[in-house]
N, C-alpha and C positions, 0 to 999 in steps of 0.2 A: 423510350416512352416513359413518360413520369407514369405510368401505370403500370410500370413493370416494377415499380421502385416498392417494396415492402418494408411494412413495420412504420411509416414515415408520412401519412397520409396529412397530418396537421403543418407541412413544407410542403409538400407536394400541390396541393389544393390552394395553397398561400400563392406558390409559384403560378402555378396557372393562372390564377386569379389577375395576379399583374401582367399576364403577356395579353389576355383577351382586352384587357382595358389598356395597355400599351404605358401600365404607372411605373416602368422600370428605373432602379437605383441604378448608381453608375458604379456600385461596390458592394459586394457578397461577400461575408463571414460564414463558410461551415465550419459547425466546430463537432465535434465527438468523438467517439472512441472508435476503435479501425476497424474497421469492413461494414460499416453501417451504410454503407451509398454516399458517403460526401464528393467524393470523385467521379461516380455515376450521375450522382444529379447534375454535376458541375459541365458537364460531357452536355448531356442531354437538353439545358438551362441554352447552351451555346448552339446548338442545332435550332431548339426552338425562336430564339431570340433572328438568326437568318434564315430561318423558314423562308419558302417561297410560296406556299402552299394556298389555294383560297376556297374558301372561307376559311380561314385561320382560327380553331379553336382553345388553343394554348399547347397542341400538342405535336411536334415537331412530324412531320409525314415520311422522313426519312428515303424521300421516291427524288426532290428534287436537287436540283446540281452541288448548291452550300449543302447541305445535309451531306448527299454520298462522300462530299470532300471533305468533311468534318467524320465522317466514321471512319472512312479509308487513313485521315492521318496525313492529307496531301493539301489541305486549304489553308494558304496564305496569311486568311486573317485570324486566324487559330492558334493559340501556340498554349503548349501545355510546360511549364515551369518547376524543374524540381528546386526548390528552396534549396535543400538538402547539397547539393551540388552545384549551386549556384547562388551561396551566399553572401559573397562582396557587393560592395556597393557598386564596383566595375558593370555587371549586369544590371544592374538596377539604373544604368545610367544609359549603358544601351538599350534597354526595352525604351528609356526616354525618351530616345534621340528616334525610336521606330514609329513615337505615338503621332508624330506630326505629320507623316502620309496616311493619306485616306485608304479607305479598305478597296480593297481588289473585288472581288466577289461577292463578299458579303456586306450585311447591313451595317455591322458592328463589326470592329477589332475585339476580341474577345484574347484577355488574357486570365489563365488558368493554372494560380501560383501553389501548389503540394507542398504540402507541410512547412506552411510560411513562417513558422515559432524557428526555425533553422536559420532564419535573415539576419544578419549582422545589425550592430548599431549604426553604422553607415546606412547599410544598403534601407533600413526599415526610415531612415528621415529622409532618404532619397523617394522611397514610395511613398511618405508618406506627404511631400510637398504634391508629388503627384495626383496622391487622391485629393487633396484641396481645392485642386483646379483641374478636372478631366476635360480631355475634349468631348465631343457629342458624340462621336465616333467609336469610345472605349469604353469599355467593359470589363471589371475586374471581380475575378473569383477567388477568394482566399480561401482555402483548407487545409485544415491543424487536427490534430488531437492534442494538442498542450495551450489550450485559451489563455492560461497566467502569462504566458513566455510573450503573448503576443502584447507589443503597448497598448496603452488607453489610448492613446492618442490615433491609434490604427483602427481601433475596433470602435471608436463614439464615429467612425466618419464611412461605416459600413455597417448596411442590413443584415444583422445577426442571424442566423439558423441553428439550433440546438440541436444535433442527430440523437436519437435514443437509441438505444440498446434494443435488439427486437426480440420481443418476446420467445422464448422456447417454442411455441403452438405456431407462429407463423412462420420457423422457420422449420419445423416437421412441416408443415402444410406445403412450403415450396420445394423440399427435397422430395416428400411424395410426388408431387407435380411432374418435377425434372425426371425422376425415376421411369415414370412412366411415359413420358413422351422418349426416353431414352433404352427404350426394355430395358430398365433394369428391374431386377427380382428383390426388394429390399422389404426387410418385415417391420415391424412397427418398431417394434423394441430398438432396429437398431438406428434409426430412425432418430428417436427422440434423444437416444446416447449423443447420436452425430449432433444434435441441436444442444442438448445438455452442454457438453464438449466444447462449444462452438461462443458460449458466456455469449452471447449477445451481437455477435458477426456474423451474417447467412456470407459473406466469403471465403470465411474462414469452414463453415459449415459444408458449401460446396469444394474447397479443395480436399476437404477429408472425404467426402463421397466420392472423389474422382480417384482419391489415393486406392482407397476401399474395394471401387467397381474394379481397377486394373488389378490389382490383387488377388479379387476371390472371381473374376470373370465374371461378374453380369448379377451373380446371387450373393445378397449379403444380406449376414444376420448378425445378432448381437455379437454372438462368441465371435465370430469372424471379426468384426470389428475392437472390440478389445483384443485379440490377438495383434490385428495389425497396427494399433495406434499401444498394446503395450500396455495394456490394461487388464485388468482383474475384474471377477464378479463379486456383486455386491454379497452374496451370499459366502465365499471367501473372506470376504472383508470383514463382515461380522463375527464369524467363528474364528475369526485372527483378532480381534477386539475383545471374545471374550475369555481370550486366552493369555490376554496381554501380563496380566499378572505373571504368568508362570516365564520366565524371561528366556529358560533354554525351549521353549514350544516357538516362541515369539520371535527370537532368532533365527532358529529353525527354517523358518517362513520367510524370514527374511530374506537369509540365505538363498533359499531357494528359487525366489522372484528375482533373484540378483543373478545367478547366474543362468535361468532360464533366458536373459536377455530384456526383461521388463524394466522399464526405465526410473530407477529411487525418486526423483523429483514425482513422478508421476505416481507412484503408490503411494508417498508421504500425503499430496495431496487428495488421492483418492480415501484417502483413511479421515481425513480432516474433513472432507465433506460429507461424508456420513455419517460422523457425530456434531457438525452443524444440524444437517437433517433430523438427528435425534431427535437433539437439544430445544429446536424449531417444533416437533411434534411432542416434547414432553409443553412445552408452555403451550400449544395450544389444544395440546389434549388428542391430538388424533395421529398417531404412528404412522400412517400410510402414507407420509410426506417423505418417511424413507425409502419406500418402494422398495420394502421387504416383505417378504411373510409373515403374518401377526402375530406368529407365534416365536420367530425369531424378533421380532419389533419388543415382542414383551420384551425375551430373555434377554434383552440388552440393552433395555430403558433399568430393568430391573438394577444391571449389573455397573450399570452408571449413570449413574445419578447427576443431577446439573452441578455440583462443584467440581466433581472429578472431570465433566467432560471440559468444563472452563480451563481446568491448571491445563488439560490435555490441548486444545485450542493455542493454548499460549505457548506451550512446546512447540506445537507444530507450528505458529509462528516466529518462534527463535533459532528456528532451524536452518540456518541458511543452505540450498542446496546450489542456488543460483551465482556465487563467488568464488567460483573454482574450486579447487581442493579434493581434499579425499572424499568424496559423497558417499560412500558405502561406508567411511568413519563415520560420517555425522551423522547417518542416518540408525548407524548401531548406536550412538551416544543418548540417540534420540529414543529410541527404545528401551534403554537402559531408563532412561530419567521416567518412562512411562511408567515402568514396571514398578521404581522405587517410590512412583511419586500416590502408589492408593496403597503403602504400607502404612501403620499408625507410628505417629512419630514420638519416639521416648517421650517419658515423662521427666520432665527437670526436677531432680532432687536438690532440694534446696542444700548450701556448703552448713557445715556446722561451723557456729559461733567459735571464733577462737578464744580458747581460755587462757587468760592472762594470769598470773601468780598474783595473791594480794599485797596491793603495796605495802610496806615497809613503814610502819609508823613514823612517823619526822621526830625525830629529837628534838625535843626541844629546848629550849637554852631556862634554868632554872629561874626563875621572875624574881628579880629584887621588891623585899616589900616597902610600900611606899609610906614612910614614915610623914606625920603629921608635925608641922612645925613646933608646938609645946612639946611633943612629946620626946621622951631622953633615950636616946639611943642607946639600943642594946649591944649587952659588952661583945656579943659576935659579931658587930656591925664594928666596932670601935677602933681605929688602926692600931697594930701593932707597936710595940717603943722598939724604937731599931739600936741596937747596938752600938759600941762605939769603932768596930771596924767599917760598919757599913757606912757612918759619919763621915769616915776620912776618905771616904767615895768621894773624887770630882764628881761625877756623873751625878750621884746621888745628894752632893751638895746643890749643883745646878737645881736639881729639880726641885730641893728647898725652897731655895733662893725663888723660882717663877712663881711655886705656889704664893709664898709669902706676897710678892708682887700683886699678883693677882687678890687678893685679900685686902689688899690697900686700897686695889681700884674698885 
């Protein structure tokens, strides 16, 4: 029943909308993130569509023959497709070759492709001549969580649906529900963890309550629940925050969660979200968005302050724990870099100027003075008379001789 579908009421009300006026597309895009109902509704969208039910209000009756053979998983015109495991164009060519018999039982062939971003480039121009030209008879459902992967050309030639995220409150709201229609004994606290936990998937919300009920038998409460998903209390967390400086306390703690069996991904992350929660109640002024005690809330807004939670933020995103390797390294490396990183960081002493020796005055070459044509050259200026050995120089005749030359010209 599209009334069982939570969190989702702006598709739901859309859907029914079109079945009581009979304005159905011949192609459906859900698109969003996993466990929000895109495969539920897709389920449910196909029941109602061969309803036999009368008066028909848009909501499948689940009493007559297409329906039970549509729940049960045994009706003809039904098929539900994993993309994932059926990504060649080779299937995409047999569901073709299936589209031209008429339906057996039901109103519509109803096909119902899972996680359609997984189709090949073949296989998605094989669908997509398909959706161009349906017969009247077929019905198609597409559901992804990855919208980009899927073409334009697939998604402009199908009715989009956007699934949202469901809120934390609505899906405490249907875990209480199930609880209690199930005796189970569950307290609030742990409750809102399981939804906390759960980012926006009430499927993912219900297999931890089913993990949880077999577990502690019937009664579950917060500590129970962080015991069995491997988790820490918030009040732990902060007195490990604000001890982070002291790096063998920090370790220590580390240590400790590590071989109690608590899982490194999951404390890294539980540590990261409590000074987002901070960070989130320092900007808007009210701590009790940590769902701590306020007197812990002070002493650890006190103790960090929004730059330090930021660089810390940014560790915790550098941290890969998710790429194999040593986790219990990286998550020590990771701590390490917390402890160093709210030390103060040296002051840069400027180098001292090197001292150079003063240069060396230039020699200079003595200035001939520059005599004035009248005036008669003085006798230290005046050449020497050379002797009569030096006359009977070749060398020093030659040079006679060119001066002389030169004098003529």
């Amino acid at each position: 029943m599209f009334a069982d579908v939570f969190g989702q009421p702006h598709i739901t009300q859309t859907l029914t909308a079109q079945l009581r006026s009979g304005s159905l597309g011949h192609a459906y895009l859900f698109t969003g993130s996993r466990g929000t109902g895109k495969t539920s509704c897709a389920k449910i969208l196909a029941r109602a569509i061969n309803c036999q039910h009368v008066p028909f209000d848009g909501e499948p009756c689940n009493e007559c023959e297409p329906c039970l053979a549509i729940i049960n998983g045994s009706a003809p015109d039904v098929a539900e497709i994993d993309a994932a495991s059926n990504s060649g164009v080779d299937n995409i060519r047999s569901l073709r070759e299936e589209l031209v018999y008429t339906p057996v039982m039901c109103k519509k062939r109803v096909y119902i492709i899972d996680e359609v971003h997984m189709l090949s480039t073949g296989a998605f121009n094989a669908l997509l001549k398909t959706l161009e030209e349906p017969p009247e008879h077929a019905l198609f459902i597409l559901a992804t969580t990855e919208t980009h992967k899927v073409p334009a050309t697939i998604i402009s030639r199908c009715q989009r649906f956007a699934f949202k995220r469901i809120p934390e409150g609505v899906i405490t709201d249907r875990l209480r529900t199930i609880c209690g229609g199930e005796g189970l004994d569950a307290d609030a606290g742990a409750l809102e963890l399981l939804a906390r936990i759960a980012d926006g998937a009430l499927r993912d919300a219900l297999s931890l309550l089913e993990q949880c009920a077999n577990i502690t038998g019937g009664t579950i409460t917060e500590a129970s629940v962080r015991e069995t998903l491997g988790l820490t209390g918030l009040t732990d967390l902060a007195a490990w925050l604000l001890e982070m400086d002291d790096l063998q306390k920090s370790m220590a703690r580390l240590d400790a969660m590590y071989q109690s069996g608590l899982d490194i991904s999951a404390i890294l992350g539980q540590l990261s979200a409590l000074l987002r929660d901070l960070l989130m109640g320092q900007m808007l002024e009210d701590l009790s968005v940590t769902r701590l005690p306020a007197e812990d809330a002070k002493a650890l807004s006190a103790e960090w302050p929004r730059a330090r939670i930021l660089k810390a933020l940014a560790q915790f995103a550098d941290t890969r724990l998710s790429r194999g390797g040593d986790k219990k390294l990286e998550a020590d490396l990771c701590m390490i870099r917390l402890a160093c990183a709210n030390e103060p960081e040296p002051v840069a002493v400027p180098a001292p100027a090197p001292v150079h020796a003063p240069a060396a005055p230039e020699t200079l070459a003595p200035k001939q003075p520059q005599l004035r044509p009248d005036e008669p050259v003085p006798s230290e200026l005046k050449p020497l008379p050379l002797d009569e050995e030096a006359m009977d120089n070749p060398f020093m005749q030659e040079a006679i001789r060119l001066m002389e030359e030169r004098k003529n010209v």
